[in-house]
C-alpha positions as CSV (number, residue, x, y, z in Angstrom):
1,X,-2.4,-31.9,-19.8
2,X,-2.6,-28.9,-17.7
3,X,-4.2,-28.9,-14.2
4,X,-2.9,-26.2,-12.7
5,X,-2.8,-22.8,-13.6
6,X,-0.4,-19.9,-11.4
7,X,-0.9,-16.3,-11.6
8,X,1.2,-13.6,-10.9
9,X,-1.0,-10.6,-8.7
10,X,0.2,-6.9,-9.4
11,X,-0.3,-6.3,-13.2
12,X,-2.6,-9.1,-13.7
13,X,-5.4,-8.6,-11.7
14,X,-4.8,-5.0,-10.6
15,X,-2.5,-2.0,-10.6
16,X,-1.8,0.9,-9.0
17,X,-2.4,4.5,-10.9
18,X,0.8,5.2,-10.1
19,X,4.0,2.6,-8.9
20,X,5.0,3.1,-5.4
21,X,8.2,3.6,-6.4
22,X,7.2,6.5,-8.5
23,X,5.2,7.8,-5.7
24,X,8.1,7.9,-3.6
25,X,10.4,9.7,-6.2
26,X,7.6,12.2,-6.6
27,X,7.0,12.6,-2.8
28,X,11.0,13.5,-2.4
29,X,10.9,16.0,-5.5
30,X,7.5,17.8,-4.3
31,X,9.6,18.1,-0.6
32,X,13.0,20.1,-2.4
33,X,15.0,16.5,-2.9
34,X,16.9,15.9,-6.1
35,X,16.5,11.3,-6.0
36,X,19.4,11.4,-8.9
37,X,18.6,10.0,-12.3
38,X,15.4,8.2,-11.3
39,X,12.7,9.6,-13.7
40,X,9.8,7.9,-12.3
41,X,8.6,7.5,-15.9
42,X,6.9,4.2,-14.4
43,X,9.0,2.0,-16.9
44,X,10.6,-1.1,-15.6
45,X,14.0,-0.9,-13.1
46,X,16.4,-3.6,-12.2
47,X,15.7,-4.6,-8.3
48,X,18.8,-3.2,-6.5
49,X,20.3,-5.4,-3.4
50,X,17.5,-3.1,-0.8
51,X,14.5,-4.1,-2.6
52,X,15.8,-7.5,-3.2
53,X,15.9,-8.1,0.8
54,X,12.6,-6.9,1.4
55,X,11.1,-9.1,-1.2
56,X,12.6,-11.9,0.6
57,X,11.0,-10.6,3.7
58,X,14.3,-10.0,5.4
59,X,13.3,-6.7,6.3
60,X,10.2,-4.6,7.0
61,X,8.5,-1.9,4.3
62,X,8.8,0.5,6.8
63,X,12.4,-0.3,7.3
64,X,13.0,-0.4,3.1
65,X,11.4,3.0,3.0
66,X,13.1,4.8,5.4
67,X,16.1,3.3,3.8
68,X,15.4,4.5,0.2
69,X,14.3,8.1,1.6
70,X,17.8,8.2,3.4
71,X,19.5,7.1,0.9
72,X,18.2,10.2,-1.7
73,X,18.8,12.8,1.0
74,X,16.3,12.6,3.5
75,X,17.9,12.7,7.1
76,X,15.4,14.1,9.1
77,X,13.6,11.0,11.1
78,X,10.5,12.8,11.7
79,X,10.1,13.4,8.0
80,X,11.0,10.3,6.9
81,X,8.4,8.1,9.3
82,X,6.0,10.4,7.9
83,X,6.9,9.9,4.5
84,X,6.9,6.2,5.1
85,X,3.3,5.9,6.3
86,X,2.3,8.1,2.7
87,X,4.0,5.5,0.8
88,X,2.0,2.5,2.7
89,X,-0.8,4.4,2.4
90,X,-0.2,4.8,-1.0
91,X,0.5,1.5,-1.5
92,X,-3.3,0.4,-0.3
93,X,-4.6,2.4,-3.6
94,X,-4.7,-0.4,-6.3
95,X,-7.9,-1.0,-8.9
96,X,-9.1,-3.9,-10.8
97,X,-8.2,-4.9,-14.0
98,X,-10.9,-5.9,-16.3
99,X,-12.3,-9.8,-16.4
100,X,-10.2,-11.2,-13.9
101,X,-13.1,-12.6,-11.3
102,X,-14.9,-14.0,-14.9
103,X,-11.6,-15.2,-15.9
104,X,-10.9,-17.5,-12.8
105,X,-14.2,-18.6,-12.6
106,X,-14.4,-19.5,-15.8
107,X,-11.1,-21.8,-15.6
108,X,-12.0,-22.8,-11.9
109,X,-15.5,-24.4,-13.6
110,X,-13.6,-26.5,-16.0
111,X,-11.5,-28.2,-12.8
112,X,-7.8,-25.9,-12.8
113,X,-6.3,-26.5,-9.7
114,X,-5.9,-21.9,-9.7
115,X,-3.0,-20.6,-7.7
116,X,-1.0,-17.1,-7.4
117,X,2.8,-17.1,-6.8
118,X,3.5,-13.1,-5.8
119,X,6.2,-11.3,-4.9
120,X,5.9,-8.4,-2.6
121,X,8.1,-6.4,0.0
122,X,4.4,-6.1,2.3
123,X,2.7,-8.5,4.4
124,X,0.6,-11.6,3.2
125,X,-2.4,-10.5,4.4
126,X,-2.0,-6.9,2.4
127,X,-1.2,-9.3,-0.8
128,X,-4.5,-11.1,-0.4
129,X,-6.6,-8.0,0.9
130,X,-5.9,-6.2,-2.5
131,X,-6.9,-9.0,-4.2
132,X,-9.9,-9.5,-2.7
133,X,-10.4,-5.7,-2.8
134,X,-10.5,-7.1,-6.9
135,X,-13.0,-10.1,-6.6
136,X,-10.7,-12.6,-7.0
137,X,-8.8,-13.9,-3.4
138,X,-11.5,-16.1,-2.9
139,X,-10.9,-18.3,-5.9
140,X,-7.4,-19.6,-5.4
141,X,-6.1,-22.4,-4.3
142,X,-2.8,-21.6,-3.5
143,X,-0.3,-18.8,-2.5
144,X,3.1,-19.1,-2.7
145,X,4.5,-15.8,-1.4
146,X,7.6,-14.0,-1.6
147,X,8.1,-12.6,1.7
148,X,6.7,-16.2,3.5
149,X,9.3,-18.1,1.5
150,X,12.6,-16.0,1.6
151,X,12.9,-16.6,-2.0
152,X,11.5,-14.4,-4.9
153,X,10.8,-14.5,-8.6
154,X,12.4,-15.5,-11.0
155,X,14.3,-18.0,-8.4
156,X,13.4,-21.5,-9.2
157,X,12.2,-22.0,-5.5
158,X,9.3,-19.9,-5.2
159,X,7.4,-21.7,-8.5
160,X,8.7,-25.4,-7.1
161,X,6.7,-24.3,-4.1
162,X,3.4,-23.8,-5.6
163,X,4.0,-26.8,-7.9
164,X,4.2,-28.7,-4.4
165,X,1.3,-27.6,-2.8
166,X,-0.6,-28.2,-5.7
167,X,0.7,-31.7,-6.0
168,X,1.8,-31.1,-10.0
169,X,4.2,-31.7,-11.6
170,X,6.3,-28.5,-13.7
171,X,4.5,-30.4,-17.2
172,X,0.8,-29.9,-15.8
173,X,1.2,-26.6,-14.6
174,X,1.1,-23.1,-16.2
175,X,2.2,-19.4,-15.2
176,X,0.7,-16.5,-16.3
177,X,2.0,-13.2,-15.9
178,X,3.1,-9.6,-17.1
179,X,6.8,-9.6,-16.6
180,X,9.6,-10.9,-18.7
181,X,12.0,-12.0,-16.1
182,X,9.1,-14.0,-14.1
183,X,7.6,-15.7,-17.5
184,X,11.1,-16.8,-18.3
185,X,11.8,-18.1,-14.2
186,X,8.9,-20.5,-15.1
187,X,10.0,-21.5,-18.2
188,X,13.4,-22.9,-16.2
189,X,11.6,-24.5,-14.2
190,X,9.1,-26.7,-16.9
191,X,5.9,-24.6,-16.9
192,X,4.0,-23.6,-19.4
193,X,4.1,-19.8,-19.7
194,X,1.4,-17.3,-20.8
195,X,1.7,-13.6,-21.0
196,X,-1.1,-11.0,-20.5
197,X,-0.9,-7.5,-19.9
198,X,2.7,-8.0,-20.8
199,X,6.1,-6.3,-20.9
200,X,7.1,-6.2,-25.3
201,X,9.8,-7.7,-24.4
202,X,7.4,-10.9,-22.8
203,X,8.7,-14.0,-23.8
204,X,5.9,-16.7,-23.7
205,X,4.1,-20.2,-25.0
206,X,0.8,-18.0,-25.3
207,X,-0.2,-14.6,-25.5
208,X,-3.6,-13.1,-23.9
209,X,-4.8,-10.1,-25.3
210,X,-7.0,-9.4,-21.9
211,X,-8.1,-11.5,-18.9
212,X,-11.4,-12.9,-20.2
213,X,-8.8,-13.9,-23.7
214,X,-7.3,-16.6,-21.5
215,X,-10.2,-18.8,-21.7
216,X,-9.7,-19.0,-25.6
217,X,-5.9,-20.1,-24.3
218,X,-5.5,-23.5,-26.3
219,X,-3.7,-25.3,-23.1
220,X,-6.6,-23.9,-21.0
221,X,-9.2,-26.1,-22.6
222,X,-9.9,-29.2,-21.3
223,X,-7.5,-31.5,-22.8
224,X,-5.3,-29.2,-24.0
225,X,-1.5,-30.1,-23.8
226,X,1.8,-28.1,-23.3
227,X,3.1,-28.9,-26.7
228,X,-0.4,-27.7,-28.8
229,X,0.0,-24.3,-30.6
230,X,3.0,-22.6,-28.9
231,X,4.0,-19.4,-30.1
């Protein structure tokens, strides 16, 4: 039986109108740089060794920034700590997703332990204030964070850590998120996956066509077990 349910934060409950990353590429074209092959189409890109260390929280967003401005050409400091402060600011611009304070409540009423497990290159307490800027930080349980923890999705660690806090086991527990690397790091690790808002490529137990779907989710009724109706 499932009694614990673990969300994933950016693409679940809100979004951005336009990545940070993508932001940044734009910001360098609009200011004469050329940022190589980068297209900032928006479309999913493998994180490189920089981006990997901040998510680990190994080193600052203003010091990943300045780093990826540099690195496409950028040399002036001036420019590039001014840069840097449009891409935090940027960064603070995130809207809600439809049904996702309904959804928790919903799910929190029938007795789900509810928890998110995030990765991010920012601070904590940015993590949490966009999600409450969405209605929902108030209703978890749990956080296990990227940049508090030194270790980052889809690396076993980070979901063992949420299973502990929570006191579960991997067979009572259940992730749901967008991404297909993430869904499959909590498959490794014994959880029960489901996919909303998710990548085509989304591997997962169950599929969500929208936040409020999860509380048709078969696992997500009381009772409900692992094995029932996988996809």
């Amino acid at each position: 039986m499932i009694r614990g349910i673990f969300f994933d934060a950016a693409g679940v409950f809100y979004d951005r109108q336009e990545t940070t990353r993508d932001f940044a590429l734009r910001l360098l074209r609009e200011r004469g740089y050329a940022p190589g092959d980068e297209d900032g189409t928006g479309r999913r890109h493998e994180r490189g060794p920089a981006e990997r260390e901040a998510m680990r929280g190994a080193v600052t967003p203003e010091a990943y920034w300045d780093g990826f401005l540099r690195r496409r050409g950028m040399a002036d400091d001036g420019e590039r700590a001014e840069a840097v402060q449009a891409i935090l600011a940027h960064t603070h611009k995130v809207y809600a997703l439809p049904g996702g304070r309904e959804a928790l409540t919903g799910l929190k009423a029938r007795g789900f332990t509810l928890g998110v497990i995030t990765d991010t290159m920012y601070p904590l307490e940015w993590k949490m204030g966009w999600l409450a800027s969405v209605g929902v930080a108030d209703l978890f349980d749990i956080v296990a964070c990227s940049t508090e923890l030194g270790v980052h999705k889809p690396d076993p660690a980070i979901y063992r850590n949420a299973l502990q806090q929570a006191g579960l086991p991997a067979a009572e527990a259940a992730f749901v998120g967008h991404d297909t690397r993430e869904l499959a790091g909590a498959r490794q690790v014994g959880m029960a996956t489901v996919a909303v808002h998710y990548d085509p490529d989304a591997e997962a137990d169950y599929y969500a066509d929208s936040l409020l779907g999860l509380l048709d989710v078969p696992i997500f009724q009381r009772g409900g077990h692992p094995q029932d109706g996988r996809c």
